[in-house]
LOPANU-703369 format. One line per field, with one value per residue (C-alpha): y, z, x; residue number from 1; chain. Coordinates in Angstrom, 2 decimals, decimal comma. Example, Ala and Ser with C-alpha at 12.3 -4.5 7.8 and 13.67 -1.06 7.14 Angstrom:
BEGIN
py: -4,50|-1,06
pz: 7,80|7,14
px: 12,30|13,67
k: 1|2
c: A|A
//
This chain:
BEGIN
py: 0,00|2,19|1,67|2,42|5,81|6,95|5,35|7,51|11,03|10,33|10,32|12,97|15,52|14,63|15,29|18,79|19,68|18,96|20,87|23,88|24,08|23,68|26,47|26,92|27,59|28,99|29,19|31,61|28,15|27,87|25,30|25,21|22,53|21,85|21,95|23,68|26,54|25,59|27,07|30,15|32,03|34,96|32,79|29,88|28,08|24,57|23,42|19,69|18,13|15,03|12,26|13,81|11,95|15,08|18,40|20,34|23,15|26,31|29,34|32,45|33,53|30,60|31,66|33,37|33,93|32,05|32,45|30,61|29,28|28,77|30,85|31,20|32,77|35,29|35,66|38,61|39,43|42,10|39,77|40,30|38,03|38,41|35,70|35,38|34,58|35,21|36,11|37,15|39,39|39,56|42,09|39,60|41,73|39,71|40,89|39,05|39,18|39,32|37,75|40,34|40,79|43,73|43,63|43,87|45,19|43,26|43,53|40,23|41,30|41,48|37,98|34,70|32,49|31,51|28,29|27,01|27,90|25,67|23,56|25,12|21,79|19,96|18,22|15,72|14,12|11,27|8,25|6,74|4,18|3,10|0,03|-1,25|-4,21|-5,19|-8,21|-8,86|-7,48|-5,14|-6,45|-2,98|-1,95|1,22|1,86|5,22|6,63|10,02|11,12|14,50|15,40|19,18|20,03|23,79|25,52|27,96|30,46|28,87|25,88|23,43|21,08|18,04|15,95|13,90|11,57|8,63|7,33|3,84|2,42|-0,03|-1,53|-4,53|-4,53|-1,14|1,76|4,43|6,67|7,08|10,21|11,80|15,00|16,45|19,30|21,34|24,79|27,02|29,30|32,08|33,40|37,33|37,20|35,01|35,70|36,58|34,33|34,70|31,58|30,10|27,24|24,65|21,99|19,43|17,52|14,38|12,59|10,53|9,58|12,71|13,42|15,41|14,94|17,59|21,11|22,87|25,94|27,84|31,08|33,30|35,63|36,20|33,75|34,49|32,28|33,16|30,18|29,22|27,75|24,45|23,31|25,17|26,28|28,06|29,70|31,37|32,16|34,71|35,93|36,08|32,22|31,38|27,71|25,51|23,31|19,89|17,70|14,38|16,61|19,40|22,26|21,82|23,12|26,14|28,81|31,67|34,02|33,63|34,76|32,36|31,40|28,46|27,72|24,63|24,50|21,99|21,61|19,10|17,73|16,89|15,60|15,87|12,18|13,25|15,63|17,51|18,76|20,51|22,42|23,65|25,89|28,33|29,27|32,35|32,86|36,58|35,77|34,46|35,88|33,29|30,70|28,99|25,85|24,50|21,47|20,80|17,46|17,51|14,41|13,37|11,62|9,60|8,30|4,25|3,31|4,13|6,57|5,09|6,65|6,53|8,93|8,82|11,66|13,49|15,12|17,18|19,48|21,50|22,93|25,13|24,71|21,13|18,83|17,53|14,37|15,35|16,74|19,71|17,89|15,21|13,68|10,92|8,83|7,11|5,46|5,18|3,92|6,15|6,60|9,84|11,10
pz: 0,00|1,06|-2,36|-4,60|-2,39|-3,30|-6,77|-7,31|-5,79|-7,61|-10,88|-9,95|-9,28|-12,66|-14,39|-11,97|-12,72|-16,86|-16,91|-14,98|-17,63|-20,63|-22,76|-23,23|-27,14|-27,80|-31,48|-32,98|-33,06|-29,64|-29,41|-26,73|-27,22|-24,84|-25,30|-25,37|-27,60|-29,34|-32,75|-34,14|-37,50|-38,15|-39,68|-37,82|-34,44|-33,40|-30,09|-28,45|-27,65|-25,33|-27,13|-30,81|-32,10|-34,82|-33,66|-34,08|-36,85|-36,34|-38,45|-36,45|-38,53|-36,57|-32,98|-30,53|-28,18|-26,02|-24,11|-23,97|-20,68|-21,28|-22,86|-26,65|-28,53|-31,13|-34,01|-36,36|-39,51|-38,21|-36,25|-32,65|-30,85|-27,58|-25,28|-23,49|-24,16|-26,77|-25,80|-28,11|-26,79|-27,08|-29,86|-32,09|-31,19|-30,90|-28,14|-25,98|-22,51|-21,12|-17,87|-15,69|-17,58|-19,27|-23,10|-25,72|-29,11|-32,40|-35,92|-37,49|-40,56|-39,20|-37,53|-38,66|-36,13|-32,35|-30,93|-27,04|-26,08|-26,88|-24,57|-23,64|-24,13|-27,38|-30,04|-33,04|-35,38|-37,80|-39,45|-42,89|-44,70|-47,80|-49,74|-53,45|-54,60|-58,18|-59,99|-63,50|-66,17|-63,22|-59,44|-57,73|-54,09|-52,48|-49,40|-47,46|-44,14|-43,03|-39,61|-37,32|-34,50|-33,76|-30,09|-29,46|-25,82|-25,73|-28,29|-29,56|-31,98|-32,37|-35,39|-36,02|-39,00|-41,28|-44,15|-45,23|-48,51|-49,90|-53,30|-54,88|-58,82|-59,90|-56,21|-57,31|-54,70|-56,75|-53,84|-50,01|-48,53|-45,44|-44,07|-40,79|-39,74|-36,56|-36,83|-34,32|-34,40|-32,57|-33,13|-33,00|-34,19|-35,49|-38,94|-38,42|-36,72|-36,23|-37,09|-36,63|-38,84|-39,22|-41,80|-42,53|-45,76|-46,57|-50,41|-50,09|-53,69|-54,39|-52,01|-49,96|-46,15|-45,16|-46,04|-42,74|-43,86|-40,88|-41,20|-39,58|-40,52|-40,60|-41,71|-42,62|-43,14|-45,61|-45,21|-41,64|-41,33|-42,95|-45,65|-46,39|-45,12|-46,46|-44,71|-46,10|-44,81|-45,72|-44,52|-44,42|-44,12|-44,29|-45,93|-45,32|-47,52|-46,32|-49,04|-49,22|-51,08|-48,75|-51,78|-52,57|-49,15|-49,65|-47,08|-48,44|-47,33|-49,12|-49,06|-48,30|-49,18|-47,98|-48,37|-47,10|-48,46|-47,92|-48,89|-48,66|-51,29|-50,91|-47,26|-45,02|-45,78|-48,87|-48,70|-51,53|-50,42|-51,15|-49,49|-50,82|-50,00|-52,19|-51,62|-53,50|-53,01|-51,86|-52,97|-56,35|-57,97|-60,51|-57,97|-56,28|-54,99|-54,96|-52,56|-53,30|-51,94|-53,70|-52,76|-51,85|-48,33|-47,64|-44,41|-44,36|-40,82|-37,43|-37,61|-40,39|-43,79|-47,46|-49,57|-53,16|-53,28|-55,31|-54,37|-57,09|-56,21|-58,26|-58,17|-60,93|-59,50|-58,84|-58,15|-61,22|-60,73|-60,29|-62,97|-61,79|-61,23|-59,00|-58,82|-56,37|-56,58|-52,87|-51,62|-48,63|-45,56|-42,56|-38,65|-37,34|-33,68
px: 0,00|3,11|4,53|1,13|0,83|5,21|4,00|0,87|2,69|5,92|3,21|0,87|4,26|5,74|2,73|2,00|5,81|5,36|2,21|3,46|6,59|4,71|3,30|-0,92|-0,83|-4,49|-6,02|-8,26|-11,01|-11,03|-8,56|-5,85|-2,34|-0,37|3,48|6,92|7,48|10,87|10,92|10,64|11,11|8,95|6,64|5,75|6,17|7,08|5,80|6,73|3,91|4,18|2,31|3,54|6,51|7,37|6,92|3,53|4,08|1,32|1,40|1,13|-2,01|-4,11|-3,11|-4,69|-1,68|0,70|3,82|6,88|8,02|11,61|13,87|14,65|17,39|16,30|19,03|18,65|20,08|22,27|24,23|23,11|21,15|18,50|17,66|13,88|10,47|8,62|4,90|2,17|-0,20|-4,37|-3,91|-1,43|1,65|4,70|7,41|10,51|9,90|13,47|14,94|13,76|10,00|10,41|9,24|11,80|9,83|11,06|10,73|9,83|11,30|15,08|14,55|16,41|15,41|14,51|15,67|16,47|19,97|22,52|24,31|27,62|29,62|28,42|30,69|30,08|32,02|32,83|35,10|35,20|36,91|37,09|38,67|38,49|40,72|40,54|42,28|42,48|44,57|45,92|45,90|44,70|44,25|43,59|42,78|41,17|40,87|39,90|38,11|37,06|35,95|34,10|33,97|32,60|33,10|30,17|31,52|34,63|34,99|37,69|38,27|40,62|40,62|42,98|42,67|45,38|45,44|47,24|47,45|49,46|49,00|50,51|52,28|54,13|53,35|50,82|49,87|51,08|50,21|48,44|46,80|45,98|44,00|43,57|41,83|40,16|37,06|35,71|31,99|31,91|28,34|25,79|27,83|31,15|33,92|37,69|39,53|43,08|44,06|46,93|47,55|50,05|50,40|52,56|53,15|56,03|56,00|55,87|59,07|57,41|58,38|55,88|53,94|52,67|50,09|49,73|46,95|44,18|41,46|38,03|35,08|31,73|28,52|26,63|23,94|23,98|20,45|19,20|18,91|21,90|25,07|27,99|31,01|33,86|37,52|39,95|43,57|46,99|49,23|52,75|54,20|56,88|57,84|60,17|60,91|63,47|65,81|66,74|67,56|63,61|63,09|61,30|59,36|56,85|53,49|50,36|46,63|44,42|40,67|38,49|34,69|32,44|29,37|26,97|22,79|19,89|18,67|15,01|15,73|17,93|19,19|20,51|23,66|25,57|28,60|31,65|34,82|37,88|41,45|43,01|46,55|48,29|51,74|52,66|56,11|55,91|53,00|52,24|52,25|48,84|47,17|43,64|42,57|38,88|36,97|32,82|30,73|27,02|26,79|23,47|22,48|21,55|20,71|21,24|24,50|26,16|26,11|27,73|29,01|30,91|33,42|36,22|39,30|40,82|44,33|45,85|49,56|50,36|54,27|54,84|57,36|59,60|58,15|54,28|51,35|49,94|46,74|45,83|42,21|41,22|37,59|36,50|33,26|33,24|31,50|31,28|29,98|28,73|28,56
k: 1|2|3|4|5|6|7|8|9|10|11|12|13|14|15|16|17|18|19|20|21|22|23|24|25|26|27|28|29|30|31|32|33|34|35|36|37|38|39|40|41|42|43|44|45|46|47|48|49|50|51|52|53|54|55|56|57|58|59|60|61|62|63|64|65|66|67|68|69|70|71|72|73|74|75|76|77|78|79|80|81|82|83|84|85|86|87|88|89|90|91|92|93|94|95|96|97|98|99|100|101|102|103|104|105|106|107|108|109|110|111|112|113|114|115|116|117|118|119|120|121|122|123|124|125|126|127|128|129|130|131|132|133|134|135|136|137|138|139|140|141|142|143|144|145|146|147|148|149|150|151|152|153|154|155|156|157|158|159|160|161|162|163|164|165|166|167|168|169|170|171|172|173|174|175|176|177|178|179|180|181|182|183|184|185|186|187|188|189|190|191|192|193|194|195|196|197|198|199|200|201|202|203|204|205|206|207|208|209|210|211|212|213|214|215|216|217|218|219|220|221|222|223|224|225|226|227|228|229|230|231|232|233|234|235|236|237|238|239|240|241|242|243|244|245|246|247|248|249|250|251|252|253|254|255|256|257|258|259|260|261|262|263|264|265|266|267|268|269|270|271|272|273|274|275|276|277|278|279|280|281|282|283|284|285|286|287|288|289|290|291|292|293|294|295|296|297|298|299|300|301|302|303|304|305|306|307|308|309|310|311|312|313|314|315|316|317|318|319|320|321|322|323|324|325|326|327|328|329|330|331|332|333|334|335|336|337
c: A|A|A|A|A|A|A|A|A|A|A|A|A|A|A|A|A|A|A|A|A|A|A|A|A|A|A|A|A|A|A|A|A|A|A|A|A|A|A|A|A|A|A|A|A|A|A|A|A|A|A|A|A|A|A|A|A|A|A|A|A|A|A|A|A|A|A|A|A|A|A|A|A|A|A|A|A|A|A|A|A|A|A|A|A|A|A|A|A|A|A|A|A|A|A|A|A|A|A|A|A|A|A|A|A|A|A|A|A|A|A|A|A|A|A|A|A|A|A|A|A|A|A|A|A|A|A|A|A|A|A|A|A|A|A|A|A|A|A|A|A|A|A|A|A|A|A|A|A|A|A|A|A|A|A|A|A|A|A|A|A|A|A|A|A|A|A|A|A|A|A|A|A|A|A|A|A|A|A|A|A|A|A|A|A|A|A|A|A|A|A|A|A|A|A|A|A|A|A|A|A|A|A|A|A|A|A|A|A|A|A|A|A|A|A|A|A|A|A|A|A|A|A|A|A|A|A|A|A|A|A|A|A|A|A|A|A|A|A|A|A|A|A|A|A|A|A|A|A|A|A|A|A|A|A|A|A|A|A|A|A|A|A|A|A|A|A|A|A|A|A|A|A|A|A|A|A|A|A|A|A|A|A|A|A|A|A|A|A|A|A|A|A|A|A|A|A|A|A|A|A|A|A|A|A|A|A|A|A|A|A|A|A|A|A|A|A|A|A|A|A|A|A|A|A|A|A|A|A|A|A|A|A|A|A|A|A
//
């Protein structure tokens, strides 16, 4: 009996404490829903509602009014962002209530979004290999790996990636070479970022010990919301160049220029994307350098996804040994977290 009675209060508080944090959403039919307010975009809203599996979308012509319990953060266009809750009044008005109640006027038109706050620690990231062997007229086998890993601090934003890539043909060596990656970012706005970046490339057929690009700028997202995003970098970076034979060495400034971009195509389980680094030598004026990796990445089940991709470089300056261009094909396999 002692038990039912914890039972039943331990039931009737969670359902006392959900009901006191959830928002009353009420409709111009009458109609009152029950949720959490989590969405926002000038448009519509998205409100959780317990026994929903998908969010419930409402247009703001249909309500009535409603306030948000918890906190939302409101990012406009130029760049700043408020944090409270968003309340619309019995005359349709919409303003932010901020944390000590007083009403913060808005213009719909200059607002991007409104979303809960992000948690201060998150991270995410992802592995992939890839492996084709081929036998016939020529015995082939290559084999890829590449990886990352994103954790973000509040406002700042570390990455830290690398790829490795085997190949051998008729059991003669036909590529060996790596890359690693460790950059930094920190959000000034909603748009604009300052970013500090270092990469380290390896081709040892190519005699190429090592390349370490070390830069800084600004960056810039130009699509930050889905189904598209696209960020750009620009600034000043300095080479050096280690090669087998030590008169190749060679040390010089440059400008430059990345972009990711990356978009949905008809889902979200259906990903285009592509990224790519331009170098220009400050030094030598006719000298530059393109990395660029395009692919579409599809999820299959669970976390794991594929995606067929191309890397294409180009060095207008290369090695006595090397083309200028070099163009790899991979599917491969990955895991995201």
């Amino acid at each position: 009996m002692v038990r039912f009675i914890v039972a039943a209060a331990i039931t009737m508080v969670c359902v006392f404490t959900h009901a006191a944090l959830a928002d009353q959403v009420r409709l111009k039919n009458g109609d009152t829903i029950t949720g959490i307010v989590n969405y926002y975009d000038g448009a519509v809203i998205h409100v959780d509602v317990e026994y929903l599996e998908d969010d419930l979308v409402l247009k703001l012509t249909d309500l009535a009014g409603f306030e948000s319990e918890k906190p939302l953060v409101f990012r406009l266009k130029d760049g700043s962002e408020i944090e409270g809750r968003l309340r619309m009044t019995e005359s349709g008005d919409l303003v932010i209530v901020d944390a000590s109640g007083n009403q913060v006027p808005f213009e719909t038109s200059n607002l991007i979004e409104a979303e809960p706050p992000t948690d201060w620690f998150r991270y995410s990231g992802s592995a992939n290999i890839g492996i084709a062997i081929a036998s016939g007229n020529t015995d082939t086998q290559t084999f890829h790996v590449d990886g990352a890993v994103q954790p973000m601090f509040g406002r700042n934003t570390f990455r830290l990636g690398g790829q490795l890539n085997r190949a051998e043909a008729d059991n003669e060596r036909t590529a060996s070479n790596w890359r690693l990656l460790a950059e930094y970012e920190r959000e000034l706005t909603y748009r604009w970022f300052a970013f500090a970046t270092n990469q380290y490339d390896n081709d040892d057929l190519l005699g190429l010990n090592v390349r370490v690009t070390a830069g800084g700028g600004l960056g810039y997202w130009i699509f930050r919301e889905a189904p598209r995003h696209l960020r750009v970098q620009l600034g000043p970076a300095y080479v050096h160049e280690n090669w087998q034979r030590p008169t190749d060495d060679e040390d010089y400034a440059a400008a430059r220029w990345a972009l990711n971009f990356d978009h949905e195509i008809f889902s979200p389980d259906l990903v285009f994307y592509h990224n790519h680094v331009y170098l220009q030598s400050l030094q030598e004026g006719k000298r530059f350098s393109v990395q660029t990796t395009t692919g579409l990445r599809y999820d299959l089940i669970w976390d794991l996804f594929g995606s067929l991709e191309v890397q294409w470089d180009w060095n207008n300056q290369p090695a006595d040994n090397a083309q200028e261009d070099d163009t790899r094909f991979f599917f491969k396999l990955g895991y995201a977290f």
